[in-house]
N, C-alpha and C positions, 0 to 999 in steps of 0.2 A: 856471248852476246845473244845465241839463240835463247839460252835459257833465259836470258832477261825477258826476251819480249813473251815467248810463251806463257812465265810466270804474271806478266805484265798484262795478259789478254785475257787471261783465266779470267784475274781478278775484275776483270772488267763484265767480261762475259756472267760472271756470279751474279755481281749486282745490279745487271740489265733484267738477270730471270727472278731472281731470289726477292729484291723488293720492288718497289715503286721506281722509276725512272727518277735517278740524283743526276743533277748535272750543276755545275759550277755557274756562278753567277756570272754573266756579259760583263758586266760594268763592277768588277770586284774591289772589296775595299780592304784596308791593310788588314784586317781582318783575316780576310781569305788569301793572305800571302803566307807562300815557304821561302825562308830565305836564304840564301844558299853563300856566304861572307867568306870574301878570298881576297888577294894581294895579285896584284897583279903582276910584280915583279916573282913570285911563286907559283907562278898558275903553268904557264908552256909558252918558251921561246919557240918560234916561228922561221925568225931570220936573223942575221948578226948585221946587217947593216949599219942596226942602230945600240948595238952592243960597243957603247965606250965606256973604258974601264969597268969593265965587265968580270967580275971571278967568281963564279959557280964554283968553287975550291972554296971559297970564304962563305963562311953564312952569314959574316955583318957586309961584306959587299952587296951590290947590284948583282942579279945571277942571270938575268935575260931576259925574262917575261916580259912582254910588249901585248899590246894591241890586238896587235895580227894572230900574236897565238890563239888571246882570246876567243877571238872572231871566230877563228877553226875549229876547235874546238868547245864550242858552245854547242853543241848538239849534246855534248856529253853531259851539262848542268841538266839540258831539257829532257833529256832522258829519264834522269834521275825523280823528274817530278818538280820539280823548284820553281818558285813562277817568279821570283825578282833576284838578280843577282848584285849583292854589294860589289865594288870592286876595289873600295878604299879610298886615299888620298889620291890625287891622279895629277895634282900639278909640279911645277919643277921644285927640284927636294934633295938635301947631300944625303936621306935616310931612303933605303929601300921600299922603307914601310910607308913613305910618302907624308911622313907625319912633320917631319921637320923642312917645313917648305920654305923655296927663296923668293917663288913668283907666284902669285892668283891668275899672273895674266897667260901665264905659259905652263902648256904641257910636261911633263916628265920628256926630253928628249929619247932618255934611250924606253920609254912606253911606246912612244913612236910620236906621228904626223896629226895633227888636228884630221886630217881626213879620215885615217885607220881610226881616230876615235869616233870619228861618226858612221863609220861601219860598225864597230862596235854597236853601238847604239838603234843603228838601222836592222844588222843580223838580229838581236834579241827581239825588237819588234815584229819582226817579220816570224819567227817562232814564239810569240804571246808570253815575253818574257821583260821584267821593268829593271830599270837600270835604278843605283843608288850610288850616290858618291859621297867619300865623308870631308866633312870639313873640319881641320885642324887649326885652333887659333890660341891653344896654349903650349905647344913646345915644339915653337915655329925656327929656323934655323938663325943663329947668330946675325948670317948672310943676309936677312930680308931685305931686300929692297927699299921697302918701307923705310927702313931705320935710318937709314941717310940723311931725309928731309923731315922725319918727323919722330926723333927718337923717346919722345916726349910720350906716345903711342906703346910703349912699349914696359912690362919688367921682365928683370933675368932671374931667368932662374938655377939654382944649386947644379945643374947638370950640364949647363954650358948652351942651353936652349932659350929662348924668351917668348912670351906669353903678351899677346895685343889685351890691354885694357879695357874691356866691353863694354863700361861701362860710361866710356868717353863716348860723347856723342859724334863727334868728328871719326874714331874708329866704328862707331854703326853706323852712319851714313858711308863711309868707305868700302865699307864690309858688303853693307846691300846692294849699293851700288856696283860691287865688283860683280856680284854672282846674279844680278836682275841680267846683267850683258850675259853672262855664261847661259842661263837656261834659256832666254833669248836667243841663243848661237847655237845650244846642243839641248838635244830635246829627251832629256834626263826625268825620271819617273818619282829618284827621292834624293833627299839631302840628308846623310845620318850625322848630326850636330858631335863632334869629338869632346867631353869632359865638358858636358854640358853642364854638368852640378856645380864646376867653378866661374860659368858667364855668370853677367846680369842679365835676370829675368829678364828685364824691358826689352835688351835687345834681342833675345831669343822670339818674342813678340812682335818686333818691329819684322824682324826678319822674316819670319814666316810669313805673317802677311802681305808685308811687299811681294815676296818670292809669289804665293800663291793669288796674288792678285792678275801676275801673270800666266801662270801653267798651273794645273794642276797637278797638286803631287805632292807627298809623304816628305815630313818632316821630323825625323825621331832624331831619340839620347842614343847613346853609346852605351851607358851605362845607366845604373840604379840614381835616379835624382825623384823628388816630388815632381808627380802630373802637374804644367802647368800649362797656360794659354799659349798656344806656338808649336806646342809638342803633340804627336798625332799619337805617340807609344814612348814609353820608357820602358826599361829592363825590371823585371819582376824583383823587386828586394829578395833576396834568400832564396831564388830561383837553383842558384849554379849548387851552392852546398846541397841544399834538400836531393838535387837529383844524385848527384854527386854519390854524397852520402847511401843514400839508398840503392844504385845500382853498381858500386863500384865493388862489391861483393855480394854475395847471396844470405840469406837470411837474417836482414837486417832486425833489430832491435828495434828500433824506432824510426818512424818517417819525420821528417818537419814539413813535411805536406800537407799535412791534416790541416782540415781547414781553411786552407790556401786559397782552394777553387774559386771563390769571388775572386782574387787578388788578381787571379792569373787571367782573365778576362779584359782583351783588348791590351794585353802588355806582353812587351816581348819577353819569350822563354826559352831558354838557353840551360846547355850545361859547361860549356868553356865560351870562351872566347879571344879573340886574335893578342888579349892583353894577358891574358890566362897561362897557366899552365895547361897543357892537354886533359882529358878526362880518361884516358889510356893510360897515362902515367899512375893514377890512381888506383887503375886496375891493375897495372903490371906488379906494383908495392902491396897488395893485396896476396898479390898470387892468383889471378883470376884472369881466364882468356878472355882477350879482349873482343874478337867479335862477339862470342856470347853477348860478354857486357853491353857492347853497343848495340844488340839487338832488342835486348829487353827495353833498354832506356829509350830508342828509338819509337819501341811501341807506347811508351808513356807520351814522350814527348810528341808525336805526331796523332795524338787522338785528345790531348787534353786540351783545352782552352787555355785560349790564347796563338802567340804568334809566334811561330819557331824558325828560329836563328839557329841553322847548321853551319860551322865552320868547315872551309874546304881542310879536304883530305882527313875527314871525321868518317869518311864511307870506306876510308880503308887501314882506321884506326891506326894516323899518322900519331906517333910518341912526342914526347917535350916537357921540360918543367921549368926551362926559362928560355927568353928569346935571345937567340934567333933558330934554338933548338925546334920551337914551337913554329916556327916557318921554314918547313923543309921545301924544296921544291918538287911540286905535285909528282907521284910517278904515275903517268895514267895505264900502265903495264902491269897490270897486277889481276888476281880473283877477282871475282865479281858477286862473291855471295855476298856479301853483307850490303854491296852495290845495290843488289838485286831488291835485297829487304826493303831497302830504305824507299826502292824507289819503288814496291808494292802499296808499302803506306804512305807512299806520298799519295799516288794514284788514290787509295781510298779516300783519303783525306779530300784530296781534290774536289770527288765527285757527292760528298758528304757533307751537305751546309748542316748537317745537326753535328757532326764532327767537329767543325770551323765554329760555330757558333751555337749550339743547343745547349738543352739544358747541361748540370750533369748530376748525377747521384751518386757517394759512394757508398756501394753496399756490401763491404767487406773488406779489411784491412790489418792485417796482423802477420806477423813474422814473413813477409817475404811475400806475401799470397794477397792480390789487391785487383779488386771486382769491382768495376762503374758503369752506370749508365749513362749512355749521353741520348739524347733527345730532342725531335722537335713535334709539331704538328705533323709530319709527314712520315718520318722513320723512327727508330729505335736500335741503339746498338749497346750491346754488355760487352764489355772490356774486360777480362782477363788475363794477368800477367802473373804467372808464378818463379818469382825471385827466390826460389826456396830451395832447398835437397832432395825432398822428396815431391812425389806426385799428392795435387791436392785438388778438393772437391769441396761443394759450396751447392748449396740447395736452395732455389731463387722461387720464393712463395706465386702464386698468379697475380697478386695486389702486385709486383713489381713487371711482371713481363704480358701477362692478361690470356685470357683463358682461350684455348684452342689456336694455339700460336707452336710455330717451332724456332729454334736456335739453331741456325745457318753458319757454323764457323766459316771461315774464308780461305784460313793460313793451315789448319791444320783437319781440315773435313771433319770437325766435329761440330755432332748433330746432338741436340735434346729435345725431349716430347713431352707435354704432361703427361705426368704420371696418373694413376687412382686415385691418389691424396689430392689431386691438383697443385701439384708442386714439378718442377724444372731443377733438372740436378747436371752441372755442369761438373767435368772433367779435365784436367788437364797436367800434362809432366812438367818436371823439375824443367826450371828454365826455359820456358818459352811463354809466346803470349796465341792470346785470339779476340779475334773479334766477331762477336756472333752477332748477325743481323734477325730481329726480330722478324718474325713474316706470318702470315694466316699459314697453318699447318696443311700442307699437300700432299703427303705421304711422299715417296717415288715424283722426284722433277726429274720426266721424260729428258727435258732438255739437257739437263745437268749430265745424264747418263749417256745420252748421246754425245757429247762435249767429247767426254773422257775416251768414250771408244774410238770417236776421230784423233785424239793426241796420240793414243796407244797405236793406232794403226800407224799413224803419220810416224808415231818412231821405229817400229818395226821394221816400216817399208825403209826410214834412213839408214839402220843400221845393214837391213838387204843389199841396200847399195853399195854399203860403205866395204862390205864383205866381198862383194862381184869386183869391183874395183880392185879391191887388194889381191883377188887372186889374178884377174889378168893381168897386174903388175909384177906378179909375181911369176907368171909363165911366159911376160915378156922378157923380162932378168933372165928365167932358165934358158931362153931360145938364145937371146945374147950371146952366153956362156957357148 
């Protein structure tokens, strides 16, 4: 934990001295969300109160996760950087995953109490964090309530589930009407639409605007569908493969990225998801360790445009290639490096609107080794990720970074200068990335130098202690004796 925040303050402290003052927008728009997408039945049981028919032994049963665990640990989502956390289906359901629901009107009992849900939702506000919940209406449970009085509302489907007809105006007036009461009762941030590609448009339209005539707040797909009126984000077509592909070994052949970058603007970007197999799986079949992997991918995916969608237990490269393999429950007792990574670029990201939103440039792209700029009126940052074997280099003219300027790494303290040519020649090993902030060239930042000597002393003096300690523990033991 020490080294998280250490690392976490650096970063911070860098780009207070190194550029211009970034700070995240007040009034942020899905745009400038990280999303952090978990199961709330896999997240951390709390209390067994509400543990009925309950077996953590079964991964297709219920395993425990309620509310209240949430609640507790939700410092650890914020930690990490995340600014809205999904939490799934959340109403009563015979499926864990809350997808196969029996009631709209009622909570998941063993999630817990309509009160712990608005703790929930109270905790996340209180630490500047937005809630999302998804709504399921194609592989709704046999059981629904609904189907008694109005089974006419309804088709079945091949897996013993059934699907509301959306396109029934009598199920979108139902439908609206259920969930104008819900956001009116709990004061919910987004609604993530489940298998939106199979509603009808109209009602995806109706629905939205009813919902946002009352609260404001985010309406996305689940998946890859056409942008349409209703929908604030959909999932990037060829999103999950391109990343996939590209980082789930080193020295890839070919990206399907090229060219992407418009696409990827204002749409969510992902490399798995809760329907997925893992992207560790991918790596493990490869032959390729996995934090590596998820560290490079991490730095694509949190500096590119667009809106990223991490699945829980992605920060400690949880395995799976089918469900419910893919919904382990969380262990929060583990390393914290990769933790740590994710949540350095979250931070940057954070305080980065050219990050979230600026231009971008790619000026280099081949075998494994891939250089962007991203940009606004205000900053400047070149992205560097080397997915390759060896250590690679890459020579940046001044028409791209401009003249009497230096390159400010953040992750790895590397530094570049114009040269005599007036050219900028970055560096970097096999497997890692950077992010170098462009800045007016200072030679020696006092402050930067002074930083390091307070970290250096600060450890010094810990480990001083840690020494004094163990020896009068250790001549207390002798006296014992």
């Amino acid at each position: 934990m020490k080294k998280r925040w250490v690392s976490i303050l650096l970063v911070g402290f860098l780009l207070f001295n190194l550029a211009r003052p970034i700070e995240a927008s007040e009034n942020n728009e899905l745009q400038d969300e990280i999303i952090y997408d978990l199961l709330v039945d896999r997240f951390f049981n709390k209390g067994i109160q509400n543990d009925i028919n309950v077996n953590s032994l079964d991964p297709n049963s219920f395993s425990g996760g309620d509310f209240a665990g949430l609640s507790s640990e939700m410092q650890y989502i914020k930690d990490m950087g995340f600014t809205m956390i999904s939490v799934g289906p959340i109403f009563s359901a015979t499926s864990y995953d809350g997808t196969a629901v029996v009631d709209y009107d009622e909570l998941e009992s063993r999630f817990g109490t309509q009160e712990e849900w608005k703790e929930v939702i109270n905790k996340a506000h209180e630490l500047d964090l937005k809630v999302m919940i998804d709504l399921p209406t194609q592989e709704l449970s046999e059981q629904h309530v609904w189907r008694e009085s109005h089974p006419e509302w309804f088709v079945e489907n091949k897996n013993g589930t059934v699907a509301l007809e959306t396109a029934n105006r009598q199920v979108q007036d139902q439908l609206i009407e259920q969930f104008e009461g819900f956001i009116e009762k709990y004061a919910i941030d987004g609604i993530r639409i489940k298998k939106a590609d199979s509603l009808d448009p109209a009602f995806i339209t109706r629905f939205s605007e009813s919902l946002k005539s009352i609260r404001d707040l985010y309406v996305i797909s689940d998946d890859v569908t056409p942008p349409q009126d209703g929908l604030d984000a959909v999932v990037m077509p060829g999103i999950e493969t391109a990343l996939r592909d590209s980082y789930k070994s080193f020295n890839p052949n070919e990206t399907e990225l090229s060219g992407s970058w418009e696409e990827a603007e204002g749409k969510l970007i992902q490399v798995d998801s809760l329907l997925t197999s893992r992207f560790t799986a991918d790596t493990v079949q490869e032959g390729g360790f996995p934090p590596t992997r998820w560290k490079l991918l991490t730095f694509q995916l949190l500096t590119m445009p667009g809106i990223p969608v991490i699945q829980y237990g992605s920060e400690i490269a949880v395995n799976g290639r089918t469900t419910p393999d893919t919904h382990p429950i969380l262990d929060l007792g583990v390393d914290e490096e990769l933790i740590d990574h994710i949540a350095n670029l979250t931070s940057l990201r954070n305080q980065s609107a050219a990050l979230r939103t600026g231009s971008m440039e790619v000026l280099h792209e081949e075998d494994g080794w891939f250089v962007y700029k991203r940009s606004n009126e205000e900053e400047a940052w070149i992205i560097a990720i080397n997915n390759s074997s060896s250590t690679q280099s890459l020579t940046l003219p001044a028409s791209v970074v401009g003249d009497d300027k230096e390159l400010r790494g953040l992750f790895e303290n590397n530094i570049a200068r114009q040269d005599e040519e007036g050219n900028y020649r970055i560096t970097l090993d096999r497997e890692l990335g950077e992010a170098f902030n462009i800045i007016e060239q200072k030679g020696f930042n006092k402050a930067y130098i002074a930083a390091l000597v307070v970290l250096y002393i600060s450890f010094l003096t810990f480990l001083f202690l840690a020494w004094r300690r163990g020896r009068k523990k250790k001549k207390a033991a002798t006296a014992k004796k």
